[in-house]
Biopython code that builds the backbone (N, CA, C, O; Angstrom):
import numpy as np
from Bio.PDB.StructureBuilder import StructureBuilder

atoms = [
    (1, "UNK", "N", (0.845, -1.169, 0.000)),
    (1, "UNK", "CA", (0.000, 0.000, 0.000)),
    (1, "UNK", "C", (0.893, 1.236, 0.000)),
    (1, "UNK", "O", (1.750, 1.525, 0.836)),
    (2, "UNK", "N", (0.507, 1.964, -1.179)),
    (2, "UNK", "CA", (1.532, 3.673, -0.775)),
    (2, "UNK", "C", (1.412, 4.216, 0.530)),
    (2, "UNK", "O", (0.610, 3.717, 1.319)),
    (3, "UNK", "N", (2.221, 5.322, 0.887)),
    (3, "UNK", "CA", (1.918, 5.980, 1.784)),
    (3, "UNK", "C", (1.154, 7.077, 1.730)),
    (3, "UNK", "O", (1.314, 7.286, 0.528)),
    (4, "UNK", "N", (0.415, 7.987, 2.097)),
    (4, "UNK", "CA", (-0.177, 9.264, 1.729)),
    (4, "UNK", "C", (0.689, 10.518, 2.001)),
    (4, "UNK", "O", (1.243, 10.804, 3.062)),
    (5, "UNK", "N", (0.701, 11.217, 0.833)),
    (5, "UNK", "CA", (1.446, 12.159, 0.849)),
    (5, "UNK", "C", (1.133, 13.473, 1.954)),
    (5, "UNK", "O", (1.832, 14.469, 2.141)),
    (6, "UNK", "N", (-0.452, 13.017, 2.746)),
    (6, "UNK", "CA", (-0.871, 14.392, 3.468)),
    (6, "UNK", "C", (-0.473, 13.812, 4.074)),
    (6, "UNK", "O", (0.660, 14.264, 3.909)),
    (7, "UNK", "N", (-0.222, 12.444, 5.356)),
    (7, "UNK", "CA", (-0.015, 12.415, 6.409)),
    (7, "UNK", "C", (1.277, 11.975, 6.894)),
    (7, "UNK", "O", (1.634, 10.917, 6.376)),
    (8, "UNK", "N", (2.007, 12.424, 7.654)),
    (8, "UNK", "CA", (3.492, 12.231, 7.453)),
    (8, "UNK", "C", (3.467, 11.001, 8.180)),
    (8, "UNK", "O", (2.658, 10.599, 9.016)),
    (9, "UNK", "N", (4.535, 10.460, 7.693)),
    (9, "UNK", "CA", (4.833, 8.756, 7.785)),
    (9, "UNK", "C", (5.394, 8.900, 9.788)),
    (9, "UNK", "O", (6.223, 9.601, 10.369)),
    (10, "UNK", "N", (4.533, 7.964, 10.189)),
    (10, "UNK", "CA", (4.491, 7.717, 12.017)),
    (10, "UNK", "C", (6.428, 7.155, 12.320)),
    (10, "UNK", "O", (7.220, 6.518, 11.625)),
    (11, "UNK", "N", (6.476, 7.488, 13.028)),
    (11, "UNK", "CA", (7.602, 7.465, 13.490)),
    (11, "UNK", "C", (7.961, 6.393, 14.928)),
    (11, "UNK", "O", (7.631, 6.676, 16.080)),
    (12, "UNK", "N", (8.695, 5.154, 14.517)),
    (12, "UNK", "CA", (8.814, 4.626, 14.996)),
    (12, "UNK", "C", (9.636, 5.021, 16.993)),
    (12, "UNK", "O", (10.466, 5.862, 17.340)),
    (13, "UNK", "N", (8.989, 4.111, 17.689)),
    (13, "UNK", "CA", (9.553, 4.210, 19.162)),
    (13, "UNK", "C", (11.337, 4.080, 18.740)),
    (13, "UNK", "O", (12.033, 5.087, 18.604)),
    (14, "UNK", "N", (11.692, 3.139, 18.632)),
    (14, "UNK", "CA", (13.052, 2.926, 18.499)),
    (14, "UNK", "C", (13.702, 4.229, 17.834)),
    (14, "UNK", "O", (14.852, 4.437, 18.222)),
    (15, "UNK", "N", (13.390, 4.791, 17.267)),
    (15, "UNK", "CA", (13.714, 6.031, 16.122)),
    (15, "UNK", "C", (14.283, 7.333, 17.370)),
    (15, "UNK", "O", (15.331, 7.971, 17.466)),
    (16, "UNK", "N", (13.465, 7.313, 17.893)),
    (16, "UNK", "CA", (12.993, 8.480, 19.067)),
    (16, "UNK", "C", (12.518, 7.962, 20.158)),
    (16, "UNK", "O", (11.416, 7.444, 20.339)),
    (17, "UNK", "N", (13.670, 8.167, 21.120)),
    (17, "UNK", "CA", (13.532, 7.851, 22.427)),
    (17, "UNK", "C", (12.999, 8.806, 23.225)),
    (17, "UNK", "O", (13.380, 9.959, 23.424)),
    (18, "UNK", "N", (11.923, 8.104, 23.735)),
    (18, "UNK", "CA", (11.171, 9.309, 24.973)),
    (18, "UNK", "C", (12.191, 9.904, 26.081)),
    (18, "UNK", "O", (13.043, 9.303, 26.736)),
    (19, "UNK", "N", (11.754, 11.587, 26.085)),
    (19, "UNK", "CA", (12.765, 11.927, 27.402)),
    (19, "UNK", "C", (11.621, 11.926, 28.669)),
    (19, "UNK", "O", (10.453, 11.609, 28.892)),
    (20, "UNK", "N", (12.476, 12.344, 29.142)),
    (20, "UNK", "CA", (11.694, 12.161, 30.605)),
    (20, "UNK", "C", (11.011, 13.483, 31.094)),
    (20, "UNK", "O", (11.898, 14.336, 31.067)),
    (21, "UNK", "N", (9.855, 14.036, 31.522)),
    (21, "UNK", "CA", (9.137, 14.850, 31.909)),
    (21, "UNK", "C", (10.146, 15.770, 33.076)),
    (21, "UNK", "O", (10.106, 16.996, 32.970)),
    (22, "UNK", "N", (10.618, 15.441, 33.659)),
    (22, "UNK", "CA", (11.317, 15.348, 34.835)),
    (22, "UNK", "C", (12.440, 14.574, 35.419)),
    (22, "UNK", "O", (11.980, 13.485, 35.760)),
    (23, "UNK", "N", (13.683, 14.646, 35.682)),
    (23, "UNK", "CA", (14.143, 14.343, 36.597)),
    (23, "UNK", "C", (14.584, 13.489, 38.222)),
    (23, "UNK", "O", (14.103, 13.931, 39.265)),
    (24, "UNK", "N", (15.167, 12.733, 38.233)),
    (24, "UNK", "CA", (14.944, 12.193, 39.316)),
    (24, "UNK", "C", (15.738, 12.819, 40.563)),
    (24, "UNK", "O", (16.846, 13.124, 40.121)),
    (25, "UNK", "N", (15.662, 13.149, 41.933)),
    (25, "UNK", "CA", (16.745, 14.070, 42.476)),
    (25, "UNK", "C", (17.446, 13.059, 43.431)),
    (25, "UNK", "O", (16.909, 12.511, 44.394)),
    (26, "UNK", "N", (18.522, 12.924, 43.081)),
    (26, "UNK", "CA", (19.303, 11.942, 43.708)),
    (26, "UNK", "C", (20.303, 12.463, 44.842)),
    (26, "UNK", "O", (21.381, 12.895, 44.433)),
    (27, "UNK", "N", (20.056, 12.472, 46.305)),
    (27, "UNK", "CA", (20.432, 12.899, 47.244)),
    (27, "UNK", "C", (21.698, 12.148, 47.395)),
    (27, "UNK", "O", (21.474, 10.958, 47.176)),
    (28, "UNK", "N", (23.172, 12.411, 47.735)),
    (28, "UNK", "CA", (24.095, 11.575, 48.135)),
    (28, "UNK", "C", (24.125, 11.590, 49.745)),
    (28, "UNK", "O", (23.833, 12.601, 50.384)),
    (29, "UNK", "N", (24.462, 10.515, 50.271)),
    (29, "UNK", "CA", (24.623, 10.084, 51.405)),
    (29, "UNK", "C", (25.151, 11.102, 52.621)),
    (29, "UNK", "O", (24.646, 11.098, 53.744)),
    (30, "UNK", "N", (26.113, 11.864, 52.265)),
    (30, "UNK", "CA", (26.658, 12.523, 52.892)),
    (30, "UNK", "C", (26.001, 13.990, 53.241)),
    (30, "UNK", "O", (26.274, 14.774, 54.150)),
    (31, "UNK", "N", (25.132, 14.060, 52.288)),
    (31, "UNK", "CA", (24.124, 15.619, 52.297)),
    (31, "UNK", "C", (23.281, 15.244, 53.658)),
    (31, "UNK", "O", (22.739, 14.156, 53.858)),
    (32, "UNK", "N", (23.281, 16.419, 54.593)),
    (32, "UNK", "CA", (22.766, 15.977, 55.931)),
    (32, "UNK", "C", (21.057, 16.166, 56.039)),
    (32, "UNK", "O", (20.286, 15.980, 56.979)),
    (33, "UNK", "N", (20.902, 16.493, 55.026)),
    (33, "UNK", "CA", (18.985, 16.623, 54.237)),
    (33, "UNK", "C", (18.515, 15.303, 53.240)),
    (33, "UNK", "O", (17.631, 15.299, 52.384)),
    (34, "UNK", "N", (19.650, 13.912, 53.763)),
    (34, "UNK", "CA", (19.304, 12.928, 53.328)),
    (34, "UNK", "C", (18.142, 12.051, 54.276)),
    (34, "UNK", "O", (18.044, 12.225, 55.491)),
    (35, "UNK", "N", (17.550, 11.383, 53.739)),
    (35, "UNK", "CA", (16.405, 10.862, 54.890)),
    (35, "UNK", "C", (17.365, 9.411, 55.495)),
    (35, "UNK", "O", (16.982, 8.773, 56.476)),
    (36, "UNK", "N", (18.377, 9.130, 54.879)),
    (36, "UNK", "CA", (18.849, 7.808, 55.899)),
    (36, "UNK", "C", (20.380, 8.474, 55.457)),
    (36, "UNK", "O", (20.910, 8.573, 54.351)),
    (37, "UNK", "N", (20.756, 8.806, 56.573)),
    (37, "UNK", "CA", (22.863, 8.962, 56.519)),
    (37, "UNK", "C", (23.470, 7.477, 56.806)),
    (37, "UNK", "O", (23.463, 6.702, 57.762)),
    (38, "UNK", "N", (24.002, 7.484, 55.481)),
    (38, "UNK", "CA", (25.092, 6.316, 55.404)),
    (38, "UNK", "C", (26.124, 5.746, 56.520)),
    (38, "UNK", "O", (26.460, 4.601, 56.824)),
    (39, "UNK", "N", (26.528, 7.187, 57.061)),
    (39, "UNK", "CA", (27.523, 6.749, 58.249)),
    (39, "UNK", "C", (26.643, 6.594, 59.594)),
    (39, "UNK", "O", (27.289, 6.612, 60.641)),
    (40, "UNK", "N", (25.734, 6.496, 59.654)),
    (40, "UNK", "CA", (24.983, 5.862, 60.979)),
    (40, "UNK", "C", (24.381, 4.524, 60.741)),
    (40, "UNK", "O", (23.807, 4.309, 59.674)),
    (41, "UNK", "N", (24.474, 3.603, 61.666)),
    (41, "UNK", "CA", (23.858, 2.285, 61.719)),
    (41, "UNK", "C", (22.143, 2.575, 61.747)),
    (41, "UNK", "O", (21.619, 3.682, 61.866)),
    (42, "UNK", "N", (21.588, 1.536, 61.632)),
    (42, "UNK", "CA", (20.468, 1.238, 61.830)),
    (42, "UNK", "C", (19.888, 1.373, 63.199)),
    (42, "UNK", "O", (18.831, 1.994, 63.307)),
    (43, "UNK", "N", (20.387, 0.928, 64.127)),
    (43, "UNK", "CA", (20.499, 1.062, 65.440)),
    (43, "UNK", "C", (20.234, 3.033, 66.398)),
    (43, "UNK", "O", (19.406, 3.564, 67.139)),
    (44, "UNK", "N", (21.573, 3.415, 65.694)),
    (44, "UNK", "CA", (21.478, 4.893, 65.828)),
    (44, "UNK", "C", (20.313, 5.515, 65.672)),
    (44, "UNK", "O", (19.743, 6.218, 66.506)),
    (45, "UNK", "N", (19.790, 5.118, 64.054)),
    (45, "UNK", "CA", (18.681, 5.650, 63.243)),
    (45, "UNK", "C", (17.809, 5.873, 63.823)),
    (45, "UNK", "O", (17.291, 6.987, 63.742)),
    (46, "UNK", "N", (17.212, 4.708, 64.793)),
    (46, "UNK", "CA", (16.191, 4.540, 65.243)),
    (46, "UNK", "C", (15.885, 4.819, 66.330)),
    (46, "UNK", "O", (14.718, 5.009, 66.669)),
    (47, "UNK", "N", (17.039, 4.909, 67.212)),
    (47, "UNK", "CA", (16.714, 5.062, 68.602)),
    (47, "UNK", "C", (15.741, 6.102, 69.321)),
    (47, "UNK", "O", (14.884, 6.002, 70.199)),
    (48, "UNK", "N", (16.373, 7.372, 68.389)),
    (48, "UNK", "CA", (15.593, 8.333, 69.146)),
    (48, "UNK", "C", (14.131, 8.840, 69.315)),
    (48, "UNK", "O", (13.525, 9.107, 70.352)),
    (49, "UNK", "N", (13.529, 8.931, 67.380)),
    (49, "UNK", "CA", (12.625, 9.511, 67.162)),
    (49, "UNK", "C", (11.994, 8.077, 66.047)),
    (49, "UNK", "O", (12.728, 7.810, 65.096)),
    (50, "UNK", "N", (11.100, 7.499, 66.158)),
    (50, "UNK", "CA", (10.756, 6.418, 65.521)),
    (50, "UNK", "C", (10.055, 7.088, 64.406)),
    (50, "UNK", "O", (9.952, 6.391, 63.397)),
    (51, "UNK", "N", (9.667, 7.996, 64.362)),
    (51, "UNK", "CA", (8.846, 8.526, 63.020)),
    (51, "UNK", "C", (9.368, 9.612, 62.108)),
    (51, "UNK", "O", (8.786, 10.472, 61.447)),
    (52, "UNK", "N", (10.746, 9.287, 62.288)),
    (52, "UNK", "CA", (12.007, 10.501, 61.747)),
    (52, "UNK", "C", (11.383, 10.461, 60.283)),
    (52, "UNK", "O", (10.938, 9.348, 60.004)),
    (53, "UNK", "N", (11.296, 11.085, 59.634)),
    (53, "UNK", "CA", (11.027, 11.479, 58.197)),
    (53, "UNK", "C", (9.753, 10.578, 57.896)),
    (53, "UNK", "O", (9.657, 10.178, 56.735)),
    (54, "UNK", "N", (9.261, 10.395, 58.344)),
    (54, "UNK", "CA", (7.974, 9.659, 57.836)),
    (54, "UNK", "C", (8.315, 8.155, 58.120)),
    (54, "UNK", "O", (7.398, 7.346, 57.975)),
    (55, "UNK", "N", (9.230, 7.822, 58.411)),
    (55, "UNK", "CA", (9.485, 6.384, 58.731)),
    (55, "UNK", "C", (9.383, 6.054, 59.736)),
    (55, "UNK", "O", (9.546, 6.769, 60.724)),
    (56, "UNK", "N", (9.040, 4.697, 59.738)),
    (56, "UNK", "CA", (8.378, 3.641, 61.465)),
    (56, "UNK", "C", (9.208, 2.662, 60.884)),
    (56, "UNK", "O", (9.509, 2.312, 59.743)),
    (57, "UNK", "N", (9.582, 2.213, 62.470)),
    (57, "UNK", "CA", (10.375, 1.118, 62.334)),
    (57, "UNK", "C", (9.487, -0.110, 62.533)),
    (57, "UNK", "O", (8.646, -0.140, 63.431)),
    (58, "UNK", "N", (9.711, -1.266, 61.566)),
    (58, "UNK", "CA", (9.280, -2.373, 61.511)),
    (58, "UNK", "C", (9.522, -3.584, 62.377)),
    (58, "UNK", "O", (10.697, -3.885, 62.168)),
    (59, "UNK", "N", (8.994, -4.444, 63.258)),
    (59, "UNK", "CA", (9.588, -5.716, 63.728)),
    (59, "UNK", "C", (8.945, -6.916, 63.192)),
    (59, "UNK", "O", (7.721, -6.790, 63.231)),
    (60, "UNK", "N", (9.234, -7.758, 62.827)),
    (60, "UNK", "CA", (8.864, -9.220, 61.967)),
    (60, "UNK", "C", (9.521, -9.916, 63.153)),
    (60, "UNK", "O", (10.638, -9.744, 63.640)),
    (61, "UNK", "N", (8.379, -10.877, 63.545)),
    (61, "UNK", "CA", (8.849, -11.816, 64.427)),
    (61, "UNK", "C", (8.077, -13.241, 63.657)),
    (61, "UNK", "O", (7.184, -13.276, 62.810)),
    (62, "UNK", "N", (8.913, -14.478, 64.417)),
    (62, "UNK", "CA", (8.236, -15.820, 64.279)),
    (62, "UNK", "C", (7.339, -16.365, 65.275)),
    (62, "UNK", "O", (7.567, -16.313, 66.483)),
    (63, "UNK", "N", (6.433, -16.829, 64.808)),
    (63, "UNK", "CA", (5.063, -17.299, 65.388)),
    (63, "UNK", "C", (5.511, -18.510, 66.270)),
    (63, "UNK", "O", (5.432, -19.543, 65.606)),
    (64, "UNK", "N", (5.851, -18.679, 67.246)),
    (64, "UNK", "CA", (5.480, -19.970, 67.596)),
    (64, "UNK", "C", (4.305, -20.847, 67.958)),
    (64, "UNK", "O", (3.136, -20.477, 68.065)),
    (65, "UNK", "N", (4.698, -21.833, 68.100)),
    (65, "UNK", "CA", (3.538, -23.020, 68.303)),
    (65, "UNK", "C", (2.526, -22.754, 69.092)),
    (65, "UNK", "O", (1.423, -23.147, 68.712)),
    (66, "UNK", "N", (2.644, -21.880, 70.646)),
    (66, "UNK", "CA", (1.980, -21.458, 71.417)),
    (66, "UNK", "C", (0.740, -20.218, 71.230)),
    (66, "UNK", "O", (-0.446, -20.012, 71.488)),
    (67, "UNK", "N", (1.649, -19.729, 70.744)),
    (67, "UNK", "CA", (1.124, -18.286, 70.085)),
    (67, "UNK", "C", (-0.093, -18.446, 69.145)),
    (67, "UNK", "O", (-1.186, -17.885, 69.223)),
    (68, "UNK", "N", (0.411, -19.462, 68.117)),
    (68, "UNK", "CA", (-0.062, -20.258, 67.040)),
    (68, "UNK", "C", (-1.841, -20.876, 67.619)),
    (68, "UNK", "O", (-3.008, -20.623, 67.319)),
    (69, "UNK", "N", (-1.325, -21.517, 68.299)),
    (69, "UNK", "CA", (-2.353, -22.105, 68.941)),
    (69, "UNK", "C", (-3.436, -21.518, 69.666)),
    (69, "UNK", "O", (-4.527, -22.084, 69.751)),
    (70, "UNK", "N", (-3.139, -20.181, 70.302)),
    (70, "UNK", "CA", (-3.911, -19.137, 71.159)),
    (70, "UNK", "C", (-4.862, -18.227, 70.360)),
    (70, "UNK", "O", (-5.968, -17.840, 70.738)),
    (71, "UNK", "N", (-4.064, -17.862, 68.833)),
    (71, "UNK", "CA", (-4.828, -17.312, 68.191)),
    (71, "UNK", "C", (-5.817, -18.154, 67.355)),
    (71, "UNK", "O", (-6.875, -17.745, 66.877)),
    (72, "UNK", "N", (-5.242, -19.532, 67.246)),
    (72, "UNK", "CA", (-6.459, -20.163, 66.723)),
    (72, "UNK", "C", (-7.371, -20.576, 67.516)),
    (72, "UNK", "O", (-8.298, -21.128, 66.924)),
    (73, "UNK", "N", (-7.467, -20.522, 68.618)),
    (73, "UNK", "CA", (-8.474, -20.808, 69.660)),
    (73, "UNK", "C", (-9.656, -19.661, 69.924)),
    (73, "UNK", "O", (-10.844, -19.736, 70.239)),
    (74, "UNK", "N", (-8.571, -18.361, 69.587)),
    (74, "UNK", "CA", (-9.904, -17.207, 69.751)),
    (74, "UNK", "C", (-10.467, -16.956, 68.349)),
    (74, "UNK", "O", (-11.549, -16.388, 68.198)),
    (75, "UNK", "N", (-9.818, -17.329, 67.459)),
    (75, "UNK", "CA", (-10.488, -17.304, 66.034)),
    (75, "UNK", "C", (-11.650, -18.258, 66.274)),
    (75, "UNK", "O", (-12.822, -17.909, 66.136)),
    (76, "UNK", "N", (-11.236, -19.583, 66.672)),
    (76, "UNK", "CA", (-12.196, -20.654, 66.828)),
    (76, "UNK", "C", (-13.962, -19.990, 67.628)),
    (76, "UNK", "O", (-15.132, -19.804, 67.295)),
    (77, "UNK", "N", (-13.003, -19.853, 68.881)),
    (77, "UNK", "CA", (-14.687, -18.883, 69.892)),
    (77, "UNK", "C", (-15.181, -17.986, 69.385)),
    (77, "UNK", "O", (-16.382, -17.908, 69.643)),
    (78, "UNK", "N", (-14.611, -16.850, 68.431)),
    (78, "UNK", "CA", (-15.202, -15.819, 67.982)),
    (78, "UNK", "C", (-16.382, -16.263, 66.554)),
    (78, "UNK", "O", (-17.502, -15.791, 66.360)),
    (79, "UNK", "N", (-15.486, -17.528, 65.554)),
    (79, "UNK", "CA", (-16.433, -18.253, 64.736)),
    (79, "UNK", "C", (-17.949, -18.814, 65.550)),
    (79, "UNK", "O", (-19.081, -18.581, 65.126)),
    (80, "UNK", "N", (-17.664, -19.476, 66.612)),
    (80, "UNK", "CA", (-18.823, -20.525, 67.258)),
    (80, "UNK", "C", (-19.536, -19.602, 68.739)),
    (80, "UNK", "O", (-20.065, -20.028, 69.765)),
    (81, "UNK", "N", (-19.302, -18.464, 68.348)),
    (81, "UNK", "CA", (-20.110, -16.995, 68.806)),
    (81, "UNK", "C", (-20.790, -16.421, 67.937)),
    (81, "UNK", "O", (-21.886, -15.976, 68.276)),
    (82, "UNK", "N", (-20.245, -16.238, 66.306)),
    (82, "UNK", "CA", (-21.307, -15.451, 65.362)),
    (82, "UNK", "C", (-21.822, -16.622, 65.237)),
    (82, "UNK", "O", (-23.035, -16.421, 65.158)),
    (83, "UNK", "N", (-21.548, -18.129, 65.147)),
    (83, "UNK", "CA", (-22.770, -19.141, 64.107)),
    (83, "UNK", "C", (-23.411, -19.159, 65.552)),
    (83, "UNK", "O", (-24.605, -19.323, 65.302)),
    (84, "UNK", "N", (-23.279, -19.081, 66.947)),
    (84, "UNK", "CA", (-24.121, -19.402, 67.842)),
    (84, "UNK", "C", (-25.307, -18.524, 68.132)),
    (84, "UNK", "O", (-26.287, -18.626, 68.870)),
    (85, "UNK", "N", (-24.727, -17.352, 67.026)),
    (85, "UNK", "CA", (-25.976, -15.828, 67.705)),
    (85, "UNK", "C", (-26.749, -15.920, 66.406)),
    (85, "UNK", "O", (-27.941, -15.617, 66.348)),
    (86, "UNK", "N", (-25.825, -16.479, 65.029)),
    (86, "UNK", "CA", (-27.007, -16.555, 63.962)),
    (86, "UNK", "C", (-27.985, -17.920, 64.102)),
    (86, "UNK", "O", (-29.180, -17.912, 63.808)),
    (87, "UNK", "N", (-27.176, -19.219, 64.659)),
    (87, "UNK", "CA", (-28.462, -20.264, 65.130)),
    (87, "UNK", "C", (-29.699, -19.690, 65.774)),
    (87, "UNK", "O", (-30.740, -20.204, 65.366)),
    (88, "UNK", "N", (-29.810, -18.907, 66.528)),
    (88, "UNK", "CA", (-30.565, -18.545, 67.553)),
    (88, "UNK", "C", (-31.116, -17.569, 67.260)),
    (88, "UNK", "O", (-32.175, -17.376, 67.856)),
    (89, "UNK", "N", (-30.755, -16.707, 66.417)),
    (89, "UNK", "CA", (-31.474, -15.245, 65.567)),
    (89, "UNK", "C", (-32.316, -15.653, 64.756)),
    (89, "UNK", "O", (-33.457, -15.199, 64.833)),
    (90, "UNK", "N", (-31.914, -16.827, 63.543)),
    (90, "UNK", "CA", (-32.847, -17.017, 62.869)),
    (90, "UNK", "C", (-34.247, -17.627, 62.687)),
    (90, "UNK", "O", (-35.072, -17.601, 61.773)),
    (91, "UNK", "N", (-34.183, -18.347, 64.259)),
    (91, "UNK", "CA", (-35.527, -19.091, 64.212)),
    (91, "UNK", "C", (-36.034, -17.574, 64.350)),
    (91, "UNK", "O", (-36.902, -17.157, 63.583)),
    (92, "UNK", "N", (-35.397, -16.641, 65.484)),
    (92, "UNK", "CA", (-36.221, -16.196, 65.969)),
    (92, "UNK", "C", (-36.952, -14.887, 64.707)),
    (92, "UNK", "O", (-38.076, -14.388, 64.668)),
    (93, "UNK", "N", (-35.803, -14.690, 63.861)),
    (93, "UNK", "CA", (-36.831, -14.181, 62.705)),
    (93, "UNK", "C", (-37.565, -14.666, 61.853)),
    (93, "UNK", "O", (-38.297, -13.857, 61.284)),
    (94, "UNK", "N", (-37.654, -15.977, 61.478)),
    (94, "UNK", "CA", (-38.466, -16.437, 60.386)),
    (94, "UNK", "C", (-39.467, -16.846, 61.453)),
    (94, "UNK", "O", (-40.257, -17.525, 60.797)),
    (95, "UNK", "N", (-40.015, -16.838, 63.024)),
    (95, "UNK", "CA", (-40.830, -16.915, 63.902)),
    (95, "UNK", "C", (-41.884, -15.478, 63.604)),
    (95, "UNK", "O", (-43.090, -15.423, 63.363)),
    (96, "UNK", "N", (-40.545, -14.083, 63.781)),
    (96, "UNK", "CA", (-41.527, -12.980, 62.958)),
    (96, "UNK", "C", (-42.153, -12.654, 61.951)),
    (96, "UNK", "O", (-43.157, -11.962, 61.779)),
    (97, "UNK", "N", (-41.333, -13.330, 61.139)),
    (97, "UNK", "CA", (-41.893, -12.815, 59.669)),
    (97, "UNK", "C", (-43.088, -13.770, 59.685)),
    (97, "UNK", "O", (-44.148, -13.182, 59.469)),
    (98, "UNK", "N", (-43.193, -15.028, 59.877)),
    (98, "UNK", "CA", (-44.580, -16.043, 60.444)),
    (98, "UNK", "C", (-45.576, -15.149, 60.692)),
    (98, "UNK", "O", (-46.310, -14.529, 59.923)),
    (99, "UNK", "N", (-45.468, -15.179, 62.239)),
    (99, "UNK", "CA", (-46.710, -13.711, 62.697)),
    (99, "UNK", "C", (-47.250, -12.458, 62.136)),
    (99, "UNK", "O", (-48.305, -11.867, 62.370)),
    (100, "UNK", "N", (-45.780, -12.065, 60.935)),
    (100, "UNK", "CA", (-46.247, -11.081, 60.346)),
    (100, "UNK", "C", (-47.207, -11.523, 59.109)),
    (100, "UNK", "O", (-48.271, -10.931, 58.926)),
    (101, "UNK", "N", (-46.896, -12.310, 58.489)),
    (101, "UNK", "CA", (-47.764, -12.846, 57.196)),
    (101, "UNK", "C", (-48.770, -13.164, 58.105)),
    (101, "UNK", "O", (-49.716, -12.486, 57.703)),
    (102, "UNK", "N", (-49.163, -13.812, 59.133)),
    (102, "UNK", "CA", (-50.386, -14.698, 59.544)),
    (102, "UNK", "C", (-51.206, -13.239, 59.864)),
    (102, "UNK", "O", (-52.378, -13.070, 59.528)),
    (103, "UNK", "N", (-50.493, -12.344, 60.482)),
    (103, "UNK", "CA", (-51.647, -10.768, 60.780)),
    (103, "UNK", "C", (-52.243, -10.455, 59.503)),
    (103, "UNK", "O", (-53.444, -10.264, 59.311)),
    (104, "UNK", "N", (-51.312, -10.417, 58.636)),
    (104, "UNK", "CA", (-51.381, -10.041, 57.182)),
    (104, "UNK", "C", (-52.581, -10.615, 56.571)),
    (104, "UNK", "O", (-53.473, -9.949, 56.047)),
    (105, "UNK", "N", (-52.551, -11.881, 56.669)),
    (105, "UNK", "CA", (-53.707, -13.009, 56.282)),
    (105, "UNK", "C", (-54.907, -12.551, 57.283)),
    (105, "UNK", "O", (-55.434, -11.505, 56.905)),
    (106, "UNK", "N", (-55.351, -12.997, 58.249)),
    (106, "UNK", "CA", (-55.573, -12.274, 59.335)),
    (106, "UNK", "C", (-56.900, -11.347, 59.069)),
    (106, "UNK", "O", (-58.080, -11.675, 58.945)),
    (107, "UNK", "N", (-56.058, -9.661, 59.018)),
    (107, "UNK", "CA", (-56.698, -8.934, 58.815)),
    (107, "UNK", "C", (-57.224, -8.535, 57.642)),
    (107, "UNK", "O", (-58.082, -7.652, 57.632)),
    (108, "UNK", "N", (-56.699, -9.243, 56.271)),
    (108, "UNK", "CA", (-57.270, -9.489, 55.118)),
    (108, "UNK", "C", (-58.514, -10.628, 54.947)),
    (108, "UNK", "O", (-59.152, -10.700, 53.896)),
    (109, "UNK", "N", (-58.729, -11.343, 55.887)),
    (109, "UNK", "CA", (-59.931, -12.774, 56.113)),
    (109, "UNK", "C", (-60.895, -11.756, 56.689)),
    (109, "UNK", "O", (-61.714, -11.403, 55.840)),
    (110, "UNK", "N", (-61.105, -10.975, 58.281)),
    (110, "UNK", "CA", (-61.390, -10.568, 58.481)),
    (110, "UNK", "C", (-62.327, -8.863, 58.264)),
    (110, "UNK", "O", (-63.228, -8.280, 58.867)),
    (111, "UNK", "N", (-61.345, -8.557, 56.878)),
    (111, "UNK", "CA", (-62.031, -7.060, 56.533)),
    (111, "UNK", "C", (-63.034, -7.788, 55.275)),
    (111, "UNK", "O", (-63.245, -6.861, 54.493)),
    (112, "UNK", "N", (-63.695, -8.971, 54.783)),
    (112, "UNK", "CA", (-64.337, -9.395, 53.549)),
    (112, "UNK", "C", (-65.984, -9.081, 54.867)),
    (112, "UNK", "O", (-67.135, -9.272, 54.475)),
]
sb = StructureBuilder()
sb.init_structure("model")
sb.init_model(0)
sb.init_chain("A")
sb.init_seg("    ")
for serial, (resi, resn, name, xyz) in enumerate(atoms, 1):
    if name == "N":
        sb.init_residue(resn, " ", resi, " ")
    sb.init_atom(name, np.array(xyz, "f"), 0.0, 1.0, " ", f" {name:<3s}", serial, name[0])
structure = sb.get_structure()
């Protein structure tokens, strides 16, 4: 197929590499308006102010067996607490909605 002479021929990505809108600002270590200084430990970092630049310090611990077991026990009671309050809720609403249709019926037998 020709090309058309009104529309100028598209220009491939590879041809012309996108620049960038902006900049990235790359702080070096040693600038004291860095959010983590290189020459202080981790330890240092943290000691004083835990929410230094917007950062919280993290702890990851391992679960043991005990632990393990405690939380599955209150997961367990808290499950066989909602199915124990919905066993017991639902008679007691499909008991209402009963009474309500039977008024319903009821006072519709009654107004002929």
């Amino acid at each position: 197929m020709a090309e058309d002479p009104a529309r100028p021929a598209q220009e491939s990505p590879r041809q012309r590499p996108e620049t960038p809108r902006s900049e990235p600002e790359i702080l070096p270590p040693s600038r004291p308006a860095a959010p983590f200084d290189a020459r202080e430990d981790a330890q240092a970092r943290y000691a004083g102010n835990w929410s230094n630049n917007g950062f919280q310090r993290i702890e990851i611990r391992r679960i043991g067996p005990l632990r393990l077991f405690i939380w599955a026990v209150i997961a367990l009671g808290v499950t066989a607490l909602v199915a124990g309050t919905m066993l017991l809720a639902l008679p007691i609403i499909a008991g209402l909605a009963a009474l309500s249709f039977g008024a319903a019926w009821l006072r519709r037998v009654l107004r002929r």
